[in-house]
C-alpha positions as CSV (number, residue, x, y, z in Angstrom):
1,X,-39.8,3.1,-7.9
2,X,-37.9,4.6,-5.2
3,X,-36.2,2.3,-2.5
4,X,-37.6,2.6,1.2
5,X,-35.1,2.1,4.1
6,X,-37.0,-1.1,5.4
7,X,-36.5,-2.6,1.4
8,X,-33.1,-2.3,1.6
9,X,-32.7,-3.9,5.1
10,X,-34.6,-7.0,4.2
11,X,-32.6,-7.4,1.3
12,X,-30.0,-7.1,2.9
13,X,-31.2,-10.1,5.2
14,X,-32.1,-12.5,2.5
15,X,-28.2,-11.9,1.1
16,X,-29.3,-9.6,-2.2
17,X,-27.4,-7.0,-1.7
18,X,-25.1,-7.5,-4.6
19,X,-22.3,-5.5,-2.9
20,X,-19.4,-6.7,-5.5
21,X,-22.4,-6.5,-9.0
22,X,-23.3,-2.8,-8.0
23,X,-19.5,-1.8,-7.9
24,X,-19.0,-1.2,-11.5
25,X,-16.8,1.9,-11.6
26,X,-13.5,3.5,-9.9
27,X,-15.6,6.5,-8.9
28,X,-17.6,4.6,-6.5
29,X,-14.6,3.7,-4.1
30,X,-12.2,6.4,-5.2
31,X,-11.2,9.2,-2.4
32,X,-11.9,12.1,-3.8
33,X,-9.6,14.4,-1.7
34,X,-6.8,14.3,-3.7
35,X,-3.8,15.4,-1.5
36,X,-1.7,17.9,-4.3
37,X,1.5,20.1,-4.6
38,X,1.9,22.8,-7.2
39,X,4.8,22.6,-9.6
40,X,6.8,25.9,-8.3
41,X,7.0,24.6,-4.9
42,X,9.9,23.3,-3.1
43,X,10.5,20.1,-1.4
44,X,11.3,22.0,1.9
45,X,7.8,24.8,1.2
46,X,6.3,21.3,0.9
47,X,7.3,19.3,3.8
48,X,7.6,22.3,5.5
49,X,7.1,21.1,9.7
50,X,5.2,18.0,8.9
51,X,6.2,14.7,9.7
52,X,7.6,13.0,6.4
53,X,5.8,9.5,7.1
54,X,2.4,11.0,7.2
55,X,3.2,13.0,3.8
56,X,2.0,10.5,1.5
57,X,1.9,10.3,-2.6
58,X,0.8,13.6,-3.9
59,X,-0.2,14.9,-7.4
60,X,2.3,17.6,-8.9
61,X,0.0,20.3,-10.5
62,X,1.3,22.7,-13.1
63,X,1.0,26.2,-11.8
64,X,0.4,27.5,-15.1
65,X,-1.9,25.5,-16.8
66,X,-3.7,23.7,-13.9
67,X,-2.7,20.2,-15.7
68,X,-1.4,16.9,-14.0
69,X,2.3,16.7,-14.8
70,X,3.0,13.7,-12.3
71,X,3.3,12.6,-9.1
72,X,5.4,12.6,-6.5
73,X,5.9,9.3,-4.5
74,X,6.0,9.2,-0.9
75,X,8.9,7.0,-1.2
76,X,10.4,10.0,-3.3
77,X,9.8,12.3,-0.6
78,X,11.6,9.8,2.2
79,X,14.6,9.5,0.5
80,X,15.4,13.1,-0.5
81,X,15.0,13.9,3.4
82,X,17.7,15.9,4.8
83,X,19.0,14.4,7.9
84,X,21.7,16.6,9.4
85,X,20.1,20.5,8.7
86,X,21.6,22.9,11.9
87,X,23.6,19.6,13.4
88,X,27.5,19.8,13.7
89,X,27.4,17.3,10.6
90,X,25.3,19.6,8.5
91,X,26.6,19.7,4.7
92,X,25.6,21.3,1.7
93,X,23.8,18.7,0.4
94,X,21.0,18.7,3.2
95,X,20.7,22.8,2.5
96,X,20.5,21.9,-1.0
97,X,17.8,19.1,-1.3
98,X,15.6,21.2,0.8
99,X,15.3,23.7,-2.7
100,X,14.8,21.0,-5.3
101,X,11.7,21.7,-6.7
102,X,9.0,19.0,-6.8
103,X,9.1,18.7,-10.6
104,X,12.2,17.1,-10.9
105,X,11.5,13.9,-8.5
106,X,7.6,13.6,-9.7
107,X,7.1,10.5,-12.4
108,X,6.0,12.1,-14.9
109,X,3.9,8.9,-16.7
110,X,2.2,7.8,-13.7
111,X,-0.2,5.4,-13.8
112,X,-4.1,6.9,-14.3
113,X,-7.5,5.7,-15.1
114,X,-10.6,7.0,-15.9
115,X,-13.4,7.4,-13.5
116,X,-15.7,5.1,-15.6
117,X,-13.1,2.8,-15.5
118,X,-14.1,-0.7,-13.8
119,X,-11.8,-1.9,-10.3
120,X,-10.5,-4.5,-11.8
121,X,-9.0,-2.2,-14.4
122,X,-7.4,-0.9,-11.2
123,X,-6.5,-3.8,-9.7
124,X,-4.5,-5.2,-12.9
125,X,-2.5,-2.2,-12.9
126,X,-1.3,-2.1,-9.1
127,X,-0.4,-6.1,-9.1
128,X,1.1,-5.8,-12.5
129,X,3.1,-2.5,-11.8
130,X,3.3,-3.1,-8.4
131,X,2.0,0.4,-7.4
132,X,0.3,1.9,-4.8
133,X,-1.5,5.2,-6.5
134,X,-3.4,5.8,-9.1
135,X,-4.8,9.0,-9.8
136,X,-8.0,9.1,-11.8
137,X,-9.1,11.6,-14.5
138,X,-9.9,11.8,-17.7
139,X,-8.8,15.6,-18.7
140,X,-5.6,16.6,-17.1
141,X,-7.2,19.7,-16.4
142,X,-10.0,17.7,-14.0
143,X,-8.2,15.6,-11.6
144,X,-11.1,13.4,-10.0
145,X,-9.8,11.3,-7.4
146,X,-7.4,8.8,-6.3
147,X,-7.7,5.2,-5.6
148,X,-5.0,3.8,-2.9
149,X,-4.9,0.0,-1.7
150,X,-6.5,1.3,1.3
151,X,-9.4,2.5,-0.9
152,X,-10.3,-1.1,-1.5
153,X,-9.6,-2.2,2.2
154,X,-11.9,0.3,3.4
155,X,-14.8,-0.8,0.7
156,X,-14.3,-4.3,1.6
157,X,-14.3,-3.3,5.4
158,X,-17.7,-1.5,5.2
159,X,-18.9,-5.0,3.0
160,X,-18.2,-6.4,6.2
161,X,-19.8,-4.5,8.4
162,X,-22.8,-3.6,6.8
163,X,-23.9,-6.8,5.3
164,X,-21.9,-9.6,6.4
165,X,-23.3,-12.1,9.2
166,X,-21.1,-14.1,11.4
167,X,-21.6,-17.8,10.3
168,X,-18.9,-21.2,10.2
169,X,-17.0,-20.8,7.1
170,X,-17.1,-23.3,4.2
171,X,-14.5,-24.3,1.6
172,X,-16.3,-24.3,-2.0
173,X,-15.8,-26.2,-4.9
174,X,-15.1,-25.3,-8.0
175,X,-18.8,-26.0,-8.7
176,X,-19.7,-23.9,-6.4
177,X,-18.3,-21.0,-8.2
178,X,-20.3,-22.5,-11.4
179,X,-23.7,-22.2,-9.3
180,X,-26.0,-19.4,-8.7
181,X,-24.3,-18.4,-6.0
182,X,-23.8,-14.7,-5.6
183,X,-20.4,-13.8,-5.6
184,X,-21.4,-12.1,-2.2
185,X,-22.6,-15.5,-0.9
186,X,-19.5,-16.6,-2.4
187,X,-17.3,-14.3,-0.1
188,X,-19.1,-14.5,2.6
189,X,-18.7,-18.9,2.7
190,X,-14.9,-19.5,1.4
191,X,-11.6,-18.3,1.4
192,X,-12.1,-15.7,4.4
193,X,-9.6,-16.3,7.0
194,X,-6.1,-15.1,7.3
195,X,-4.3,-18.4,6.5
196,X,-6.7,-18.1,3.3
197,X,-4.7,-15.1,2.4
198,X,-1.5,-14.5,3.2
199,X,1.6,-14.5,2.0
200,X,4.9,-16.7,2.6
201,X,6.7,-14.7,4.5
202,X,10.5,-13.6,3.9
203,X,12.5,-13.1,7.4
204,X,15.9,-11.3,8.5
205,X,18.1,-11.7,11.5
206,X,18.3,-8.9,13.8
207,X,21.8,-8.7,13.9
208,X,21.7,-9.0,9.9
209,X,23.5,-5.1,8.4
210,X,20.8,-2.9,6.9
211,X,22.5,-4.0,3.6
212,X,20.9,-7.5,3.4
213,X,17.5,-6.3,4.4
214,X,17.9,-4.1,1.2
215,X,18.9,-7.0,-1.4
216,X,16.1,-9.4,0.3
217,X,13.5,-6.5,-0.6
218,X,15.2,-6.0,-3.7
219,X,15.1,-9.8,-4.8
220,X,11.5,-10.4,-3.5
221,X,10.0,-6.6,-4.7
222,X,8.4,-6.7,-0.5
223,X,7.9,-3.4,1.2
224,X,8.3,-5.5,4.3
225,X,10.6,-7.7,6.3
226,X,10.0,-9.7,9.7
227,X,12.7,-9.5,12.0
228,X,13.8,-12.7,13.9
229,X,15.6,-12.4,17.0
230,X,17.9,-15.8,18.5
231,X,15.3,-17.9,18.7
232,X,13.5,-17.2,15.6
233,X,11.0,-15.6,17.1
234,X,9.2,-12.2,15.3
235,X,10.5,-9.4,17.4
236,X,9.9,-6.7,15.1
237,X,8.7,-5.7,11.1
238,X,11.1,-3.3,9.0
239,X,9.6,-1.7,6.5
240,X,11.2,0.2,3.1
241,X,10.1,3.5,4.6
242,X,12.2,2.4,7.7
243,X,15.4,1.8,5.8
244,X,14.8,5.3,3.3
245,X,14.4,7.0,6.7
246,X,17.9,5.5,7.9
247,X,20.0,6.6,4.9
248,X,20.8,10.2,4.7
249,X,20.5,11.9,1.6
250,X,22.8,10.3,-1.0
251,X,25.9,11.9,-2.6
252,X,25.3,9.6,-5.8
253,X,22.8,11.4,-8.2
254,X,21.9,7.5,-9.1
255,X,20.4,6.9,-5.9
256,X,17.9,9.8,-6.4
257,X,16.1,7.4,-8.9
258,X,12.3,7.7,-8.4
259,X,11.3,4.6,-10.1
260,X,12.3,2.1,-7.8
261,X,10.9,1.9,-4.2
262,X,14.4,1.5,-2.8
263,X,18.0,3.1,-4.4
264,X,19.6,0.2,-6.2
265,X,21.7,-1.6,-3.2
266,X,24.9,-1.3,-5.7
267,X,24.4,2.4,-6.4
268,X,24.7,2.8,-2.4
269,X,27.6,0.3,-2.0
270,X,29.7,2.3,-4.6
271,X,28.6,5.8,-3.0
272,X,30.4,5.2,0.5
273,X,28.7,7.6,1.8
274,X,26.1,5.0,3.6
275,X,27.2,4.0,7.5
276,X,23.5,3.1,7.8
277,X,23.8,0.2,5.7
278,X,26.5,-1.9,8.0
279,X,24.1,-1.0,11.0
280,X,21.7,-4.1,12.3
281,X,18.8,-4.3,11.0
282,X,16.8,-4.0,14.3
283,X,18.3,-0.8,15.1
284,X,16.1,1.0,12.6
285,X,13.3,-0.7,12.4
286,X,10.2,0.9,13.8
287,X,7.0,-0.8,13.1
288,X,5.0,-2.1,15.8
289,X,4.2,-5.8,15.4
290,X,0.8,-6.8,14.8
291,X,-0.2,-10.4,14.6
292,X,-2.9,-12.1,14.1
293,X,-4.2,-16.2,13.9
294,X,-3.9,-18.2,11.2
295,X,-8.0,-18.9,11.7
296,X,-8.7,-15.4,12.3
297,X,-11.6,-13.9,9.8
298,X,-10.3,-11.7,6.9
299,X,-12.5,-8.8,8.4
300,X,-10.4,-8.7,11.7
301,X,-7.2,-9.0,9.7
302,X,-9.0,-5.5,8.0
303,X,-10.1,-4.0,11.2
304,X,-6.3,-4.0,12.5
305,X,-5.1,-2.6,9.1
306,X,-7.5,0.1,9.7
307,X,-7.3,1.0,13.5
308,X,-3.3,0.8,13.6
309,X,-2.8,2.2,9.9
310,X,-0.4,-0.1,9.1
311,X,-0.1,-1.9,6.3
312,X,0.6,-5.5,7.0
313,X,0.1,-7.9,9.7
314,X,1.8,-10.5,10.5
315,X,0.4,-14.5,10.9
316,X,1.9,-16.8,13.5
317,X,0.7,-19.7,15.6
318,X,2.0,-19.4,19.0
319,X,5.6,-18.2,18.5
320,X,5.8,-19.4,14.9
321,X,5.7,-17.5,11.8
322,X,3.3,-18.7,9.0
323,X,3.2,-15.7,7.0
324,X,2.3,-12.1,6.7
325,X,-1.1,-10.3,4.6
326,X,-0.3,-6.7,3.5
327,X,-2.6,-4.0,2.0
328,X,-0.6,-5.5,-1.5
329,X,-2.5,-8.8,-0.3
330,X,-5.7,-7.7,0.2
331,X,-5.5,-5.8,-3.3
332,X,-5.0,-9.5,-5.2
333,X,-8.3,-11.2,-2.7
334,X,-10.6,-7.8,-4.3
335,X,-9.0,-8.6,-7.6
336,X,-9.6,-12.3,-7.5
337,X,-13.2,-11.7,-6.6
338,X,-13.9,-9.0,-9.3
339,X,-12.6,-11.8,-11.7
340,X,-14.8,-13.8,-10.6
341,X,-17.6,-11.8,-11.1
342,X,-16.6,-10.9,-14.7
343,X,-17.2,-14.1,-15.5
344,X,-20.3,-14.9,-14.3
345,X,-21.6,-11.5,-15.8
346,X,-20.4,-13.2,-19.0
């Protein structure tokens, strides 16, 4: 029997909506604009006048065959920038980079699902291979979509809106998660504000060289570092884009690596071809700081993800910093609840 409009809003008043049981595949949440680059292009035909830090991750598509060979990282494209092309201190390798083509910085054994494949299938893969694309297809020939960190952001930002009602907050038991609670009723009443969520957050000194932000991110695998000024107050976030934007092209083949997020800080060290990295930290950082409560709901920690696009915010009380909650966070909440609804499917 088909579903009228008035049905659906009164179950969605009596709390049956079943947002997190009717999500069963990748292909319900994936976008399916899948931003791609063919294999005989450039990296200069690809950036071409766009600004790098909107370029994001984008699948390299052989020109022959119309197959997936890879992708190319958006941290790829960041640190194979030229900075110096028609400036006084112009060399050949910023002509040069410009006519790599995009085959030989894609990774070629990216990680991909199929789009039957369940979001916690997804989920595993970004927290365990700390990632932040994955294309999904099942013939190389049929790319189908991709699924992003933002893709379950946005899903669990339309939950939200759509069906959640404003009510005090509860802490459940671990009975509770034994009842017959849905695991809606069950994200709607625990867990849900940003203390809940967040992460313990790793800080650097303004006046620290761009050299020790790079081992801290290193050590701690974070995309992100708070920046305290004198008083240990936040003043600023640097990010790894931030610091890959600050380095100009490398003369060390090493540091061209693609599978780490960052060059290994050694490989730059022995380059000596890095001024950047003995410059303060502050003086190339440039994210705009977004705080938030410790008590404030989950949902408005989403709804300043989505109207800055940024990807983390940071949590302080007053002028104290308690911790930070990053698209990376909100990826392990979605997989925590989509473990807990495998097992009470079980």
């Amino acid at each position: 029997m088909a579903q009228s409009v008035i049905d659906l809003f009164q179950q969605l008043a009596r709390n049956e909506f079943g947002f997190f049981e009717r999500l069963q595949t990748v292909s319900e949440i994936m976008s399916a604009n899948v931003p791609t680059v063919s294999s005989e292009v450039s990296i200069g035909d690809m950036i071409g006048r766009r600004d790098p830090l909107i370029v994001g991750s984008m699948a390299v598509i052989d020109a022959a065959k119309g197959d997936v060979i890879g992708l190319l990282k958006h941290t790829t494209i960041l640190r194979c920038l030229p900075r110096y092309v028609n400036t006084l201190k112009e060399s050949d390798r910023d002509r040069n980079i410009l006519t790599t083509n995009v085959c030989d910085l894609a990774t070629r054994r990216s990680p991909h699902v199929s789009p039957s494949a369940s979001p916690l299938d997804v989920l595993e893969i970004m927290v365990r291979q700390n990632c932040d694309c994955v294309l999904v297809f099942d013939d190389p020939h049929d790319l189908r979509g991709v699924i992003t960190p933002v893709s379950f952001a946005s899903a669990m930002l339309l939950y939200y809106r759509v069906f959640q009602t404003l009510q005090p907050l509860q802490r459940l038991r671990l009975v509770d998660l034994d009842s017959d609670l849905s695991l809606d009723e069950i994200f709607c009443r625990g867990a849900q504000t940003a203390r809940d969520v967040m992460s313990q957050a790793a800080t650097v000194p303004a006046r620290e060289p761009v050299a020790t932000a790079v081992k801290l991110m290193q050590e701690c695998a974070l995309g992100h570092l708070p920046i305290l000024d004198e008083r240990n107050q936040v003043t600023g976030v640097v990010s790894r884009n931030d610091i890959l934007m600050a380095l100009q092209p490398p003369s060390h083949p090493g540091i061209l690596d693609h599978s780490a997020d960052l060059p290994p800080l050694i490989d730059l060290l022995a380059s000596g071809q890095e001024p950047a990295l003995s410059e303060p930290i502050s003086s190339v950082a440039k994210g705009r700081l977004i705080s938030v409560s410790p008590t404030a709901r989950l949902a408005d920690v989403l709804i300043k993800l989505a109207e800055t696009g940024r990807d983390i915010v940071i949590v302080q009380d007053d002028t104290q910093i308690l911790g930070t909650i990053s698209l990376t966070d909100i990826v392990r909440v979605f997989r925590t609840l989509m473990r807990l609804q495998s097992f009470k499917t079980v």
